[in-house]
Each structure stands twice: as C-alpha cells, then as structure tokens.
DRENDO-1510 file (C-alpha; in Angstrom, 1 decimal, always signed):
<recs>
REC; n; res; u; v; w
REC; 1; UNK; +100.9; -102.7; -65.5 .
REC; 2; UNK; +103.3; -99.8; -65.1 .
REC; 3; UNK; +101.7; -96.5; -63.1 .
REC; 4; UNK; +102.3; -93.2; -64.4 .
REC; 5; UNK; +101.7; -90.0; -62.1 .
REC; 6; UNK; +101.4; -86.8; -63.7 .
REC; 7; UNK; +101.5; -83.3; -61.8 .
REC; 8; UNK; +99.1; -81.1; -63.2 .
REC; 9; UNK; +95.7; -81.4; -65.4 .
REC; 10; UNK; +96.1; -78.8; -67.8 .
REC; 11; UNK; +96.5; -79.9; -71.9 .
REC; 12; UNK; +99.9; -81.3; -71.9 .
REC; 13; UNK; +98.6; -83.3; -68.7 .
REC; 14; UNK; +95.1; -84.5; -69.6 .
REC; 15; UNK; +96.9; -85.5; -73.8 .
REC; 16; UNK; +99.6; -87.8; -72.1 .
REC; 17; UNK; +97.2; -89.4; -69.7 .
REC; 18; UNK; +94.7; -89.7; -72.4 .
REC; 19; UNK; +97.4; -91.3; -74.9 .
REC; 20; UNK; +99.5; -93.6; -72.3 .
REC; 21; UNK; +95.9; -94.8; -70.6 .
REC; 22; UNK; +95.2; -96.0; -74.3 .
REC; 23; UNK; +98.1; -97.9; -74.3 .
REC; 24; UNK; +97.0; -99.8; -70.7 .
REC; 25; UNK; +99.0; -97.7; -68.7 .
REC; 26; UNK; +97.8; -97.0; -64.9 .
REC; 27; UNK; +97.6; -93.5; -64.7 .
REC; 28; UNK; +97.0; -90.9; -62.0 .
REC; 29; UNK; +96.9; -87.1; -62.4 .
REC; 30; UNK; +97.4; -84.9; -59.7 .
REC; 31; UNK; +96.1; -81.0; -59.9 .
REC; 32; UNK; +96.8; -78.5; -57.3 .
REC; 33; UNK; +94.0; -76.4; -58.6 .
REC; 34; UNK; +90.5; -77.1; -57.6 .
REC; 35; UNK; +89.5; -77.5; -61.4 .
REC; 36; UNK; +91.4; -78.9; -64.1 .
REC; 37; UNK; +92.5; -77.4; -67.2 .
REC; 38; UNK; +95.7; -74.9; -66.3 .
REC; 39; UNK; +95.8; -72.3; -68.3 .
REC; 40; UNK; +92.9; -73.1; -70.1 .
REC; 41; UNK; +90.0; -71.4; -68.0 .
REC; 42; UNK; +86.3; -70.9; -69.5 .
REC; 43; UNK; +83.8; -69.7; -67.4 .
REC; 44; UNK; +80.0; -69.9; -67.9 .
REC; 45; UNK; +79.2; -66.7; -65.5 .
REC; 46; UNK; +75.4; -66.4; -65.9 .
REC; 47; UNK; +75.7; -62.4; -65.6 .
REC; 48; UNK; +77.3; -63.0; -69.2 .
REC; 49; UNK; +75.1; -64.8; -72.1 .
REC; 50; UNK; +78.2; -66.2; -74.0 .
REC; 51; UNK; +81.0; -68.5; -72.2 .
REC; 52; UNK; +84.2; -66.1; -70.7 .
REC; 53; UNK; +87.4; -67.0; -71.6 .
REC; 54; UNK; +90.1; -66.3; -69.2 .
REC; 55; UNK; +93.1; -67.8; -70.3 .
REC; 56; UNK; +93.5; -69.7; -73.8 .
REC; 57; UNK; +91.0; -68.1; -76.4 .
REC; 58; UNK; +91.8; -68.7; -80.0 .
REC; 59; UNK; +93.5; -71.4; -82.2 .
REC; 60; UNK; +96.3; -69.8; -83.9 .
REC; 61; UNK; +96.3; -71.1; -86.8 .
REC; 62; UNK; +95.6; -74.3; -88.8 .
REC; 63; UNK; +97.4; -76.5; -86.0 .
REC; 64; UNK; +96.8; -80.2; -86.7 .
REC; 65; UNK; +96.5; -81.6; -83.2 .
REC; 66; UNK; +94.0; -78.7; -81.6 .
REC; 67; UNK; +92.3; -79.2; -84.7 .
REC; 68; UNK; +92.3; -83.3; -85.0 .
REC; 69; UNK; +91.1; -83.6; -81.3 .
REC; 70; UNK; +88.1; -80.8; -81.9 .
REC; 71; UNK; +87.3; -82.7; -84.8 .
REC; 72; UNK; +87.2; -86.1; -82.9 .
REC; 73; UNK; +85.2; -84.3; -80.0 .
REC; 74; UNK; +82.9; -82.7; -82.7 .
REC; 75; UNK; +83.4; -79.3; -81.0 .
REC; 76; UNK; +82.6; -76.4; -83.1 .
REC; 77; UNK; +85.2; -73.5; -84.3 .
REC; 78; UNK; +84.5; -70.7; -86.3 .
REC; 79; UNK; +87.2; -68.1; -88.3 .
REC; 80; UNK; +88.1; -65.0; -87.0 .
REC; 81; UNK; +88.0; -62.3; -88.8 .
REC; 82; UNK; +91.5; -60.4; -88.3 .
REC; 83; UNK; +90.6; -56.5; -88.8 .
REC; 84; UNK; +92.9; -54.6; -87.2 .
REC; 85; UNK; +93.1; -50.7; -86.7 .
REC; 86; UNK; +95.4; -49.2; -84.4 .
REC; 87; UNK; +95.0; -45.7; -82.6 .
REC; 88; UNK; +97.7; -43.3; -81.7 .
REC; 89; UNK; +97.2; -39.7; -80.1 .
REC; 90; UNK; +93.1; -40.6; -80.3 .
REC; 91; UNK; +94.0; -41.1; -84.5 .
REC; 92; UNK; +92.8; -44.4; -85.9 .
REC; 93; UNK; +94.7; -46.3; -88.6 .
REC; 94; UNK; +94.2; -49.4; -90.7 .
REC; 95; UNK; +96.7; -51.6; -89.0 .
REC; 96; UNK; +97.9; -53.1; -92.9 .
REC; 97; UNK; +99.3; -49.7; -93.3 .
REC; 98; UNK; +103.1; -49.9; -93.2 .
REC; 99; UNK; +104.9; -47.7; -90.6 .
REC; 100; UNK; +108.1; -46.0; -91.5 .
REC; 101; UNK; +111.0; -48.2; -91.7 .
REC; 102; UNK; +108.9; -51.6; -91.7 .
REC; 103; UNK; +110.7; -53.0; -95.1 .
REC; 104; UNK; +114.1; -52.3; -94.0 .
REC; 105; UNK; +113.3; -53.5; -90.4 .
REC; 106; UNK; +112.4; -57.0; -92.2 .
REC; 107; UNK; +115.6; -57.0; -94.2 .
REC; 108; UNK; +117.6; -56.4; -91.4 .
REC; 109; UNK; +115.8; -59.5; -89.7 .
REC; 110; UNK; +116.7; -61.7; -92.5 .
REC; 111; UNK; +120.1; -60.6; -92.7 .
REC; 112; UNK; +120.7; -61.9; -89.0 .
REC; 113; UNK; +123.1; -64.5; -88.0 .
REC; 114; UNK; +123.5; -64.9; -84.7 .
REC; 115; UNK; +121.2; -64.5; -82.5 .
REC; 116; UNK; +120.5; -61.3; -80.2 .
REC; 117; UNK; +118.2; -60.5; -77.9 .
REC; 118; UNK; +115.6; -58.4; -79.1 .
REC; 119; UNK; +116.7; -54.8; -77.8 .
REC; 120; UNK; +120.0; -55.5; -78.9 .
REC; 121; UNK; +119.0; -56.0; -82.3 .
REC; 122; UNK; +116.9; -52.5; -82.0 .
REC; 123; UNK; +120.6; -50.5; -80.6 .
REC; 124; UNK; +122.3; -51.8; -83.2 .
REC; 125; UNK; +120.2; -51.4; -86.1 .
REC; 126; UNK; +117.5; -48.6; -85.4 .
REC; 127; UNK; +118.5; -46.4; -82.4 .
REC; 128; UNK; +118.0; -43.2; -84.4 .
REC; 129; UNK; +115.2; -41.4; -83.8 .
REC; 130; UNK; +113.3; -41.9; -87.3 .
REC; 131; UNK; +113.0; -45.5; -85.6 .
REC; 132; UNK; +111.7; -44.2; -83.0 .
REC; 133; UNK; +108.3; -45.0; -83.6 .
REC; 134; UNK; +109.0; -48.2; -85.3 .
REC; 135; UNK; +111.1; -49.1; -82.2 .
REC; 136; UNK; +107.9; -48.8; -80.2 .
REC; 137; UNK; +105.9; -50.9; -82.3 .
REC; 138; UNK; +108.7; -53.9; -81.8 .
REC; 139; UNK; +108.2; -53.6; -78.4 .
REC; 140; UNK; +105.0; -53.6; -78.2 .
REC; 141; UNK; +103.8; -56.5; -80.2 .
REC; 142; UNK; +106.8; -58.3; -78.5 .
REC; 143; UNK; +105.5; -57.6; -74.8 .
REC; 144; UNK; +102.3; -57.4; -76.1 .
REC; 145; UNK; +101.4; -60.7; -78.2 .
REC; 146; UNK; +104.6; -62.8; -76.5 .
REC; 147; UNK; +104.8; -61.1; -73.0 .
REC; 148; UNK; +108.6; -61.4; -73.7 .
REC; 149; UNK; +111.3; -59.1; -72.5 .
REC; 150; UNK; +112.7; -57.5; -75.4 .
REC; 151; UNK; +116.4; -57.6; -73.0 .
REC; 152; UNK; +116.0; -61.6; -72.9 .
REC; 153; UNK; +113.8; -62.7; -76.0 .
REC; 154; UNK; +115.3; -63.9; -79.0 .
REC; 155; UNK; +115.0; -61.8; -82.3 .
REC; 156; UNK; +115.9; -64.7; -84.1 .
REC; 157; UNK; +112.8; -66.4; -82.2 .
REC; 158; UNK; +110.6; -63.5; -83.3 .
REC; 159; UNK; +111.7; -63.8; -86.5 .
REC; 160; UNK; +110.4; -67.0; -86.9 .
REC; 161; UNK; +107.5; -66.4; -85.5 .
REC; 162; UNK; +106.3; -62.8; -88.1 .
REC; 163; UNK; +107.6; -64.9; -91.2 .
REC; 164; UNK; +105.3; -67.7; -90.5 .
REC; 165; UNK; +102.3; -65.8; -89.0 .
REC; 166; UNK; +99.2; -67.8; -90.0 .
REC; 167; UNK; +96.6; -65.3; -91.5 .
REC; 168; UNK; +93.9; -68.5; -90.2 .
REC; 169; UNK; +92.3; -67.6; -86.8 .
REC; 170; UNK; +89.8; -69.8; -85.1 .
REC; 171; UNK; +87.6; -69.2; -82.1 .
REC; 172; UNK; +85.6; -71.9; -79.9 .
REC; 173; UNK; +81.8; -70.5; -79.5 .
REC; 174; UNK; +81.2; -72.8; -76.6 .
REC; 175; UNK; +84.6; -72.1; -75.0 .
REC; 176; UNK; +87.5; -73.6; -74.8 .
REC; 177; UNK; +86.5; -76.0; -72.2 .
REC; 178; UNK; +84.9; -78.1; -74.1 .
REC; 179; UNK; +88.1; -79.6; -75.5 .
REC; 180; UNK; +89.4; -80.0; -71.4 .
REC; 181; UNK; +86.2; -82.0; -70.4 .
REC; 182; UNK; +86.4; -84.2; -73.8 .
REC; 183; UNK; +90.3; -84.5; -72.7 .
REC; 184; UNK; +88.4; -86.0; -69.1 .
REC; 185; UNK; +86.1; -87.8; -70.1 .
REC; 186; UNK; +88.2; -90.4; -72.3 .
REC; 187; UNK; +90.8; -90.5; -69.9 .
REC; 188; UNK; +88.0; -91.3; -67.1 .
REC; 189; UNK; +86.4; -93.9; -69.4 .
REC; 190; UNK; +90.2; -95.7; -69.7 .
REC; 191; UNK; +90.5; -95.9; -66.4 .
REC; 192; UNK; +92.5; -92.7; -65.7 .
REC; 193; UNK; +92.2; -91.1; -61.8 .
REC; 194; UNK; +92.2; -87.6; -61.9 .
REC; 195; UNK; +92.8; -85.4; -58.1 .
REC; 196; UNK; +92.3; -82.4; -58.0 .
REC; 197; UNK; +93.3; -79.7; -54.8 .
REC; 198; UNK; +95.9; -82.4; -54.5 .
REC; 199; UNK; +99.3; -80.0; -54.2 .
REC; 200; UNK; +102.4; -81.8; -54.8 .
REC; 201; UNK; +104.8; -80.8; -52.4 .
REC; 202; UNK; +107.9; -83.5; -52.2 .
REC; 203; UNK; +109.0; -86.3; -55.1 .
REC; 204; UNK; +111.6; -88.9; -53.8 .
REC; 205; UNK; +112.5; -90.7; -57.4 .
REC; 206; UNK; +114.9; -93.3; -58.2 .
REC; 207; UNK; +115.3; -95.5; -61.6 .
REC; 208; UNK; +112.1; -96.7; -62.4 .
REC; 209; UNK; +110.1; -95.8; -58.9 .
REC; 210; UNK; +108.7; -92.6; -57.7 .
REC; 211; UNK; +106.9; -91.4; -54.5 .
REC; 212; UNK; +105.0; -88.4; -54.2 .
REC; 213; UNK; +103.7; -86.6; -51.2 .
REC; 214; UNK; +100.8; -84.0; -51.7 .
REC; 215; UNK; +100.4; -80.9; -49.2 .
REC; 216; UNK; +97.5; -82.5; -47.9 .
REC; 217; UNK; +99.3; -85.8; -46.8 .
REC; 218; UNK; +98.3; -87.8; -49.7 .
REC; 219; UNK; +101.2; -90.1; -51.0 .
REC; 220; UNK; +101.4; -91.7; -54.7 .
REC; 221; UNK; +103.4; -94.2; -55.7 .
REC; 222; UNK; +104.6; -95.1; -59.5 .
REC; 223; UNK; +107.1; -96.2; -62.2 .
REC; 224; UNK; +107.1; -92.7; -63.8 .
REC; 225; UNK; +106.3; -89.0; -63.2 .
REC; 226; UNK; +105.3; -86.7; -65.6 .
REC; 227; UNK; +105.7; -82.9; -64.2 .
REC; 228; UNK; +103.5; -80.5; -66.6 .
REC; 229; UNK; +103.6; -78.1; -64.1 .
REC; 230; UNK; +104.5; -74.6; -65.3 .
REC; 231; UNK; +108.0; -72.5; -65.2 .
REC; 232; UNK; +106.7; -69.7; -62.7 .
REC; 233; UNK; +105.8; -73.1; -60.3 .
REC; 234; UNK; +108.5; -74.8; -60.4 .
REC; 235; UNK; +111.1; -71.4; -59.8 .
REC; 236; UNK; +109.1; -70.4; -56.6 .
REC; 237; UNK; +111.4; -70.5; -53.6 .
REC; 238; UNK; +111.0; -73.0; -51.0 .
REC; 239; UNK; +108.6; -71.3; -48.8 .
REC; 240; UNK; +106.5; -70.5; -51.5 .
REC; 241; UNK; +103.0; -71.7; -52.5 .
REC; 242; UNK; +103.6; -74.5; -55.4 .
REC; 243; UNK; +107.2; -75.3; -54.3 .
REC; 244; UNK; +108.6; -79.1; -55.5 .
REC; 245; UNK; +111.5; -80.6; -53.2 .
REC; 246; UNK; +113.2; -83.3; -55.1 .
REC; 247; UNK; +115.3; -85.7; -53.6 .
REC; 248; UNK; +117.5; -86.5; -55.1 .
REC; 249; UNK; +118.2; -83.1; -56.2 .
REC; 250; UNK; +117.7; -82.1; -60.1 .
REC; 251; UNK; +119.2; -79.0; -60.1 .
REC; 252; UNK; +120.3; -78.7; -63.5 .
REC; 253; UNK; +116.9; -79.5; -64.7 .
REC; 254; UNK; +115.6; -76.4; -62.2 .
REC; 255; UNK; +118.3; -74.4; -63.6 .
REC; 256; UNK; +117.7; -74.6; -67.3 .
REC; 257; UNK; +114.3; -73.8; -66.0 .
REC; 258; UNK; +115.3; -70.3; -65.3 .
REC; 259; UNK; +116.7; -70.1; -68.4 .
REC; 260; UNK; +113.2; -70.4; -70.3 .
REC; 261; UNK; +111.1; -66.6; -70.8 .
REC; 262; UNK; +107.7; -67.5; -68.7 .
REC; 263; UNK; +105.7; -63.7; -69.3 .
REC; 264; UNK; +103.1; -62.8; -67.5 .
REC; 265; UNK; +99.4; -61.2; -68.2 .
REC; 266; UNK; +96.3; -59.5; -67.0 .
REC; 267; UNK; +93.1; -60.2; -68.4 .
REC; 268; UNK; +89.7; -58.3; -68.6 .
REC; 269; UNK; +86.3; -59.0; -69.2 .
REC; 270; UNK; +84.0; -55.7; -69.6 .
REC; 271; UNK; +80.8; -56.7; -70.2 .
REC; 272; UNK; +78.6; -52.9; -72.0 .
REC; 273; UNK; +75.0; -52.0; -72.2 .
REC; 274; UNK; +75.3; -52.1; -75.9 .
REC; 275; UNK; +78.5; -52.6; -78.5 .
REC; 276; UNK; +79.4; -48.9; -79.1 .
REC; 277; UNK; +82.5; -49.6; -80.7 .
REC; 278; UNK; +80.5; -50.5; -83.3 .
REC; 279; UNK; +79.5; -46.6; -84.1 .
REC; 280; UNK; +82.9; -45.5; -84.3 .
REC; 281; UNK; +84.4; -48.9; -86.3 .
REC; 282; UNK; +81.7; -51.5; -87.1 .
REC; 283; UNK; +84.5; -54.0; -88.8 .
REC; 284; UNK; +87.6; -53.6; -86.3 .
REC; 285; UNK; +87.9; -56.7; -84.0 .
REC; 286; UNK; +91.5; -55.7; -82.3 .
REC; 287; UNK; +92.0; -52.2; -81.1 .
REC; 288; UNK; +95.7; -52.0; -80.4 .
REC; 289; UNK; +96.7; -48.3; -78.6 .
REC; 290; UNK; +99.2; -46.7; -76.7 .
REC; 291; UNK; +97.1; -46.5; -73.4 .
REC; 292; UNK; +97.6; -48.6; -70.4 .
REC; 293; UNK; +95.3; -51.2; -71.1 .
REC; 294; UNK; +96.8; -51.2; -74.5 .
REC; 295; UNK; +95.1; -54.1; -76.6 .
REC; 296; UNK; +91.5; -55.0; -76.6 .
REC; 297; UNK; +89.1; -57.3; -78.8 .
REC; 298; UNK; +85.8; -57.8; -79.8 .
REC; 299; UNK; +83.7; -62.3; -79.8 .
REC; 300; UNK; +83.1; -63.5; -82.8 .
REC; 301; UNK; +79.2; -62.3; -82.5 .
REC; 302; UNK; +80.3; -58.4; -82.9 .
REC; 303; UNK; +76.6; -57.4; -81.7 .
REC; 304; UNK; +77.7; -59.1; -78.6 .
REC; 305; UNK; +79.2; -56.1; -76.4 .
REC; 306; UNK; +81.8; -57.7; -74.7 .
REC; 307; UNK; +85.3; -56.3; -74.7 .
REC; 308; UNK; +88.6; -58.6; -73.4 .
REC; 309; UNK; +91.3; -56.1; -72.4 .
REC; 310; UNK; +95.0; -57.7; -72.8 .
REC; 311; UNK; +97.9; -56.1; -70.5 .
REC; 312; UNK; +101.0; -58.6; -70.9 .
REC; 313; UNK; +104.8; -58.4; -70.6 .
REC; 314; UNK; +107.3; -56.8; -68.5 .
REC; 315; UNK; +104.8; -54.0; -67.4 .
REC; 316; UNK; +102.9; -56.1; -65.8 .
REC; 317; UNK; +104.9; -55.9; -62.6 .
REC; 318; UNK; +104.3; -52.6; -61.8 .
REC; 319; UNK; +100.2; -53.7; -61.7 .
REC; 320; UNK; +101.6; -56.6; -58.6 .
REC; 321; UNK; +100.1; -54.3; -55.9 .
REC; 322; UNK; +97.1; -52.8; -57.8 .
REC; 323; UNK; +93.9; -54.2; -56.6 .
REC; 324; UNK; +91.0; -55.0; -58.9 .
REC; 325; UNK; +89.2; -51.2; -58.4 .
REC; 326; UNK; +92.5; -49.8; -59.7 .
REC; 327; UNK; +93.2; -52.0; -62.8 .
REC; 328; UNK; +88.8; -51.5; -64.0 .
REC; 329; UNK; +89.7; -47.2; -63.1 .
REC; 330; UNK; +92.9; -47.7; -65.8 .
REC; 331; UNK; +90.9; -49.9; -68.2 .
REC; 332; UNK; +88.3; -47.5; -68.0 .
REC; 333; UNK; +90.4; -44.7; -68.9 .
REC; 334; UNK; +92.1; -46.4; -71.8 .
REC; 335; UNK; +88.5; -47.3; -73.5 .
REC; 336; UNK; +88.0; -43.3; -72.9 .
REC; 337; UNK; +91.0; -42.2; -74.7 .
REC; 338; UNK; +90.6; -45.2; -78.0 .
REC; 339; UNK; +87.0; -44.3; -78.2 .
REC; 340; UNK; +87.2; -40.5; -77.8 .
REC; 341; UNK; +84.1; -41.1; -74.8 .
REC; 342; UNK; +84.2; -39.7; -71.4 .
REC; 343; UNK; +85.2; -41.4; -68.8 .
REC; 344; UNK; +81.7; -41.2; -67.4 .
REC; 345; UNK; +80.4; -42.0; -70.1 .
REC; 346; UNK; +82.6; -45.5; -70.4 .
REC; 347; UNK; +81.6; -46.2; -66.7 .
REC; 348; UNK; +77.8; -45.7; -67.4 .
REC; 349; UNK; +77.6; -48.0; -70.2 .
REC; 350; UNK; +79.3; -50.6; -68.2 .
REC; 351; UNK; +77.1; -53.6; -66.7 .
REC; 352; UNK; +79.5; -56.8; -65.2 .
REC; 353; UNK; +83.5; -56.9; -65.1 .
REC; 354; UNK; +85.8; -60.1; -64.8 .
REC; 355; UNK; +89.3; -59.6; -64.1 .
REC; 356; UNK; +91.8; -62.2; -64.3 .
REC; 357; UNK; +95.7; -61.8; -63.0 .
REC; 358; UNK; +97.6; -65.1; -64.0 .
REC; 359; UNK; +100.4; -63.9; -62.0 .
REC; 360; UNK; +97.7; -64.3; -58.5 .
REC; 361; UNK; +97.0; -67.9; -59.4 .
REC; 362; UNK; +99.0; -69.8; -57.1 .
REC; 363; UNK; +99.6; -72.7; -59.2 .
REC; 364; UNK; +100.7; -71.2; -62.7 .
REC; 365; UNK; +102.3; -67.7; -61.6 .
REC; 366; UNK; +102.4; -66.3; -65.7 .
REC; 367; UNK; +101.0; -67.1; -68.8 .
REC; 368; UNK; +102.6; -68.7; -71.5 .
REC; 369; UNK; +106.4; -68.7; -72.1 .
REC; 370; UNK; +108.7; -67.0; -74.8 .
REC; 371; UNK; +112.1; -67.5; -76.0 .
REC; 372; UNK; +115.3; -66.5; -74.8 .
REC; 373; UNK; +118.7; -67.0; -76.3 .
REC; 374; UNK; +119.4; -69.9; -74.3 .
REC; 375; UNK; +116.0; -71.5; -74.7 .
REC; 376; UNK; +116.8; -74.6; -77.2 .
REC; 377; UNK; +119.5; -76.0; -75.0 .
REC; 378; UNK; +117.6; -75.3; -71.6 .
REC; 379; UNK; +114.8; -77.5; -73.6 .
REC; 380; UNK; +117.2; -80.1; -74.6 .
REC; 381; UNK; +118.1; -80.4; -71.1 .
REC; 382; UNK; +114.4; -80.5; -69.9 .
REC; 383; UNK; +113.0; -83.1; -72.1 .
REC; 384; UNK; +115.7; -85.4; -71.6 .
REC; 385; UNK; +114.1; -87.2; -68.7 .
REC; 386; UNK; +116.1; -88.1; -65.9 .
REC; 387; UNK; +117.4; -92.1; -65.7 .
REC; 388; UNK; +113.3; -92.6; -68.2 .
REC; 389; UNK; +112.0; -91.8; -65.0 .
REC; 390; UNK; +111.0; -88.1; -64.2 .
REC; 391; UNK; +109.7; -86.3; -67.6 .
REC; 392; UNK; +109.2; -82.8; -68.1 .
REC; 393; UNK; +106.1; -81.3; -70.0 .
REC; 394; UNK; +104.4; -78.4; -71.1 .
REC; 395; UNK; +104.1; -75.6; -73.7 .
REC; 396; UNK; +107.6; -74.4; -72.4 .
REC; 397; UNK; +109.2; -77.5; -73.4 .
REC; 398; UNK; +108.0; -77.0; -76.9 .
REC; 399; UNK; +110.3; -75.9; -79.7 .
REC; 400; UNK; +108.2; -76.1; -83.2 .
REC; 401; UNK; +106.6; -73.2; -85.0 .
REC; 402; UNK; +104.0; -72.6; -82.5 .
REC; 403; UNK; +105.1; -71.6; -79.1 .
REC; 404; UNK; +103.1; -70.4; -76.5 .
REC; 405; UNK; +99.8; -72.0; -77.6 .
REC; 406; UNK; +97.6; -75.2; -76.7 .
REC; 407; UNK; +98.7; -76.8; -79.2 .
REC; 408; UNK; +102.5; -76.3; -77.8 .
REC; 409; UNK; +101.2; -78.2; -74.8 .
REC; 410; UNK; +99.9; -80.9; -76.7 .
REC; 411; UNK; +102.1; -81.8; -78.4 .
REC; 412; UNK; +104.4; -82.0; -75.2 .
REC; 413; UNK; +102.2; -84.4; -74.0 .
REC; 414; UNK; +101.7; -86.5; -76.8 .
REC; 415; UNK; +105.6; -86.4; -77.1 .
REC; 416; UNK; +106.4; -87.4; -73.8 .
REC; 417; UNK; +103.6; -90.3; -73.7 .
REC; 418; UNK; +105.4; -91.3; -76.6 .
REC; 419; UNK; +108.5; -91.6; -75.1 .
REC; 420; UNK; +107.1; -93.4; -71.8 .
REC; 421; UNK; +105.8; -95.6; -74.3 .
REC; 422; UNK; +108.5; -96.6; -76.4 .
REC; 423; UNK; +111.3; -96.7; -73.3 .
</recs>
C-alpha cells in the first residue's frame, strides 16, 4: 500500500486525503497549525451567540463540489440576500445605480486582446478625469473583493470574473467548520492520520520516495508528497517561520510561485448593543465606502448586530505595524463617517471585538490569491508534479471560473488525488 504525506490540513488537504484514503491509500497529513482547516477558521466564542467566521464565509455561487459535499454532510446553507448601497462623502446610493462611464468601461473590456495588467488597462483607456471616479471604483472592487494589485492583476482575469458573477450567494448558519470536521471525520474513519503543530521544515524527495522532517524532530516517510501549503509559506526566506528546504532543489517550481498574486486581508468582528444600521438602512447587507475600513456586512439573521469589517489588498501593508487598539480606533471611525454617528457614540454601542490579520498567521501569511499576467503558465508549471512524486495544491493552483474560493481548493485536491491515483 503506497503512503501519501500531505503538508497542510486545510480544504485542498483534508479533499485529497479524503479521496486517495478511499482508494486504500496510507495517508498522513501534516499541519503546522495547531487546528486544522487553513484558511477556513470558525470560531464558536461564547461572548458571541452565532458562530464567527474569520477567514472563508460564503459560497459564491452555485459551485458543484462545496455544494455536493454539504449536501452529503447534511450541513445547512441559506441564500444571501445581495443588497448593496454604497456611501460616498456621508451620501448613500443604491449600489445597482450605474456610475458614469460603466457601459463604455464594459465595452472596452470586451474589446481586449491581450492581456494587461489592470492599471494599464485604466492609463490607456480612462486616465481622464471624468474617469476619475470610475477609476476608483476599479480599484477598489479589485483590491477590495480580489486583494489584487491593480499593477500585477490581470484585466483579462477580471474580466472573466464580472461577466460570470453569480447573482446566487450562500451562507453556512453553523459556520463553515462544519464542512472541515465532516472533511476529518471520513478521512479518520478510512484510516487517515492527521498531525497537527507538526511544521514541516526539510523534504529530501527522489522518484517515488520522500522523507520529511518536522521542526519538532518528527520524520515521515512516503511514496508521495502533496504540498497544499500556501504561496505566502512557501516564498518566506530561509530564516523565516514556515520555510521548506528541498533537496534536491525545485527552484523553478518556487519561482513560478512568485509569479502567482497571493493578497492579503484584515478581518473584523464588532459585535453592537443592538443592530443600528438597521434605522438608517433596514435592507442593505454590504456597506461599501470610501473610509479606511472600507467594506463591511451584516449575518444572515439582520436582527443579529454583528458587523464583519473587510480591509484587503495592497493597503494592507501600511496596517503591518498597527496593533490591534489602532486598527478597532480606525474601524471605529469609518462606522462613524458611513453611519453619520459620533465616534462616541459608535464606541458606546460596542460590546466584544475580534480581529483577525491573515498576514500574522505564521503558517498562511495572506488570504487567497489573484491573477497576474503570468499566472496560467506559473500554474502549468506547479501542477505538473515533479518525476509523479512531489504535487502541488491549493486554491492558487486553480484555474477555472472560480478563483480564490473553497471550492478552488477543492477541486485542487480532488484533482491532484486524481492524478496520484491514476499514475
């Protein structure tokens, strides 16, 4: 019976040993974290009556394998309800209003054929200041929703992604955990080890035969090694936290890894006395503004007065050295100026606060990853495993219609169980 190791229990990790386990594969997975589940992250905080999410919240769309495996777990999802307003200058507007310049911007996209990066396409097409204002609203739903840099990101990538936005919305009532511990379970009951605080540090590979070495002095040995680590992982430097030495070298494979966009995210929590929003509002669910903490939404149960704050992208770089007083004091502030409050007033209504910086955690360093104009043949490169022996997984090494989600990730792992399988 062959022995499969995989770095990392997140979704891409937990689908392949779940699928090649069926298949009477020995597995073993190997997490650096002390809990499993990567990016996925739901919290059951008893200062908060409903579960928190702090990374992966909503299924984005009508995707067949999130939805097949939530079916099979008989996890509940509900719709959400997409209203939208936006506020500018303390002005709200219904978000379905077009801005100036939103037709021609589309025809303009459709007209492409070659691809640019994002801020290119905006010099060359609407640098003029009647765009101005348009120009913003590129940028910000492109650092925003993808945490890309407009100066690396594809437009042809983004493209894609506006002219097959799925309308359908789904949220997980009992958190999106649910689907990591089912994702456990079967691979416990066939027969799958799981480690977790077990840090890979050093992988010695050869055709067929791979030995790995864990910070803590642990050694695994196997036929095959799946890594489902994450981009901002494997690019630390040596000394760092997270580092992989290979030996023999890949560096190829670690260079088309710095090709991929890997953006990065804060995320907040603010748990209120009561849901004022709701006065001002009462059918908006996404607040999107021009303040620091620019995006914010309401759960599902809108009587529920919880509000996540979203700060992604480039900007999130200049919050590196901000403590977690500092990032409440500017969320604060920016619930002030969308909700015409005082400041005081905000502060006073507030009862608990979670904030999570994905760029602190040691082991994932970002969020979810976006593409560049080299990203299709830096993924080529990466899921072509070296001598069917070292595989590469993970929602970065997905190109299909929905990057940057679970389902990205699953599929990855299904993928690359399917490969193991059939070599």
């Amino acid at each position: 019976m062959k022995t499969v190791l995989i770095a990392g229990a997140g979704a891409a990790g937990l689908m392949a040993a779940k699928m090649l386990s069926s298949k009477g594969f020995s597995v073993v997975v190997l997490e650096a974290a002390t809990v499993i589940g990567g990016r996925i992250r739901t919290l059951y905080d008893p200062a908060f009556s409903q579960p928190l999410e702090a990374g992966a919240e909503f299924v984005h769309g009508k995707l067949p394998v999130t939805l097949q495996l939530l079916e099979e777990a008989g996890i509940a999802y509900e719709p959400v309800v997409r209203k939208m307003v936006s506020i500018v200058n303390g002005r709200w507007h219904q978000q379905d209003a077009l801005m100036e310049g939103w037709d021609e911007l589309m025809q303009r996209l459709q007209s492409v054929q070659q691809d640019i990066t994002v801020a290119a396409f905006l010099e060359q097409y609407f640098s003029q200041e009647q765009y101005a204002a348009l120009r913003k609203a590129v940028k910000r739903f492109a650092e925003g929703y993808d945490l890309a840099d407009i100066h690396k990101a594809s437009v042809l990538a983004l493209r894609e992604e506006w002219m097959n936005d799925e309308e359908e919305q789904y949220h997980l009532p009992g958190g999106y955990g649910q689907l990591i511990r089912y994702l456990e379970q079967q691979c416990i009951a066939q027969g799958c080890t799981i480690y977790t605080s077990h840090v890979v540090k050093n992988v010695e590979w050869k055709h067929n035969s791979v030995h790995v070495t864990c910070a803590n002095g642990s050694r695994f040995s196997g036929n095959k090694l799946i890594l489902t680590v994450s981009p901002g992982v494997l690019n630390t430097e040596e000394k760092e936290q997270g580092h992989i030495h290979f030996s023999p070298a890949i560096p190829q494979y670690l260079q088309a890894m710095l090709q991929l966009g890997f953006g990065a995210v804060i995320k907040l929590q603010l748990l209120f006395r009561e849901a004022f929003w709701l006065h001002k509002f009462n059918n908006a669910v996404f607040f999107l503004s021009n303040e620091s903490i620019p995006t914010w939404w309401t759960q599902a149960d809108h009587e529920y007065p919880l509000l996540t704050g979203w700060l992604g992208g480039p900007v999130v770089n200049n919050y590196t050295q901000q403590d977690e007083a500092q990032l409440l004091n500017d969320a604060v502030h920016s619930l002030a100026g969308i909700f015409n409050m005082t400041v005081d007033d905000v502060r006073g209504a507030l009862l608990q606060t979670r904030i999570f910086n994905w760029c602190h955690e040691p082991f994932v360093r970002g969020a979810y990853s976006y593409a560049t104009l080299n990203m299709q043949k830096a993924v080529q490169q990466l899921t072509t495993p070296l001598e069917h022996t070292v595989y590469f997984a993970g929602e970065a090494m997905y190109l299909g219609a929905h990057p940057g989600t679970v389902e990205a990730a699953l599929v990855t792992g299904q993928q690359v169980a399917a490969s193991i399988t059939n070599s």
